[in-house]
N, C-alpha and C positions, 0 to 999 in steps of 0.2 A: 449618419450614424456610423459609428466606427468597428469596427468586426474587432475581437475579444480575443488576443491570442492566451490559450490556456497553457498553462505549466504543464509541467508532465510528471505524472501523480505514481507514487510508487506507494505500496501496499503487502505487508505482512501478514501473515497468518501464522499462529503457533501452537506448540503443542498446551499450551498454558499461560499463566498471567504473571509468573513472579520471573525471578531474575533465573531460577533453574530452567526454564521453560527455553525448545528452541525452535527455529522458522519449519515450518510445513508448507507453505505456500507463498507463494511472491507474485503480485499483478500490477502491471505498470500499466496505465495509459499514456503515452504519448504527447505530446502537442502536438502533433502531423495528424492523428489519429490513430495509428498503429494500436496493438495492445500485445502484450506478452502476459503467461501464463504457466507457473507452472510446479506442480508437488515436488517436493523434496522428500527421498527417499531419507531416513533417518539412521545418522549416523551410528556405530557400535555404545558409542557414548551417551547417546543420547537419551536417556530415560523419561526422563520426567513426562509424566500426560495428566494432563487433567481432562477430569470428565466434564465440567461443566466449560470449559473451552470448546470440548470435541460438541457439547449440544449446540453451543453459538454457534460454530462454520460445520459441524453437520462434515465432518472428516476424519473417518478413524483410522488407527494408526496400521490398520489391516490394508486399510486401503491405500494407506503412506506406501507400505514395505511391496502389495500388487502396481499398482501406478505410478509411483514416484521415481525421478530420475535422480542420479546421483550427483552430490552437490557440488560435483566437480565439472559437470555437466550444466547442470544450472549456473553456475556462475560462470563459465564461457559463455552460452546461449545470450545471459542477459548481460554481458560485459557488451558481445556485438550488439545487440538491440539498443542496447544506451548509448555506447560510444563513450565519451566525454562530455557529456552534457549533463544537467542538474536536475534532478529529478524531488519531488517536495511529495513531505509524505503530513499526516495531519496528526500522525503520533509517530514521531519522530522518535520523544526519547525512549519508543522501546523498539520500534523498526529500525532504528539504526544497529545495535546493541545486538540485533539478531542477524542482522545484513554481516557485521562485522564477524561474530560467531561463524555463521556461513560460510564466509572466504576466509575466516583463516583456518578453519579445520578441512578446508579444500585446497588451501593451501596456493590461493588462486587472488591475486594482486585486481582491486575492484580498478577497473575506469574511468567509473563516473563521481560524482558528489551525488550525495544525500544529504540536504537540505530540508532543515522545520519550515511547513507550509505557511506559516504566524510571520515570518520573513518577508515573505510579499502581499500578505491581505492589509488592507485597508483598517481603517476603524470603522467604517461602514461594513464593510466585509465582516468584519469578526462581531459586530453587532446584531448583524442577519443571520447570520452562519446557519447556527444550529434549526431555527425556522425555516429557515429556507430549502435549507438538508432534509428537515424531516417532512414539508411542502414535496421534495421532489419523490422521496421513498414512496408518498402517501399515492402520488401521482402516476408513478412508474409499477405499480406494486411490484418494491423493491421487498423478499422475505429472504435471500438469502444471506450471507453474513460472508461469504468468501471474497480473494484478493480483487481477483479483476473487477468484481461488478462493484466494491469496495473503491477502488480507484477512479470506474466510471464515474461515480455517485459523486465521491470528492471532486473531480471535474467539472463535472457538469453543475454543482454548488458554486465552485467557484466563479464560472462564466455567469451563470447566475446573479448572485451579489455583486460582481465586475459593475455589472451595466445599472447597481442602485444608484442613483444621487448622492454626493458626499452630503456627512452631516453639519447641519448647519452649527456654526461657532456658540459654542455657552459662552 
């Protein structure tokens, strides 16, 4: 049997759902296993909150402005931690859009690629996906909704459906 190397899953958190909305948190896991973590302090610009966001990841903007580091500081931090390598997120088109938001009001040149995770799944992969995701929450009791354990989850799905059987030819 052949060991599963997993992508290394990068993961958004924000203040909201629409396109005013901007990143509060960022958790990558790794392929090595590493993990990074970490609040963004919110910029003077940055308004928009939504409430029913802050109830999904349980992150208020009090506790953005007490814990959060400055997103000039976050995106050095996680420039080292990534390097140049590709990191795959499972909602892409709006963690990108906020990654990109990020560095440039930081003003700070990204390193790595960010990559849609739909790029390297399988059609067996994306046929399991969401069973198998909500298989492993049910299994982990996963109740949080934040970046890192976000990231875990998408991981460890992937490695997961990795090792299904391809489907057989219609």
């Amino acid at each position: 049997m052949s060991i599963i190397q997993p992508p290394t899953i990068l993961d958004v958190e924000a203040s909201g759902f629409g396109s005013d909305s901007f990143p509060i948190e960022i958790g990558v896991k790794r392929a090595d296993g590493a993990r990074f973590c970490r609040l963004i302090k919110p910029y003077p610009g940055w308004h928009h909150w939504s409430s029913e966001a802050e109830a999904l990841h349980g992150i208020s903007r009090k506790q953005l402005e007490k814990y959060g580091q400055s997103g000039i500081e976050v995106c050095k931090q996680l420039n080292a931690f990534m390097g140049k390598h590709v990191a795959y997120s499972d909602g892409w088109v709006v963690d990108y859009p906020w990654l990109i938001n990020l560095y440039a009001e930081a003003g700070v040149l990204m390193t790595f690629k960010l990559s849609a995770l739909e790029y390297i799944l399988s059609e067996t992969q994306m046929e399991h996906w969401h069973a198998t995701k909500q298989t492993l929450m049910e299994a982990n009791s996963v109740s949080r909704h934040r970046a890192s354990v976000d990231a875990e989850l998408i991981q460890q799905t992937y490695i997961s459906t990795a090792s299904l059987p391809a489907l057989a030819e219609r």
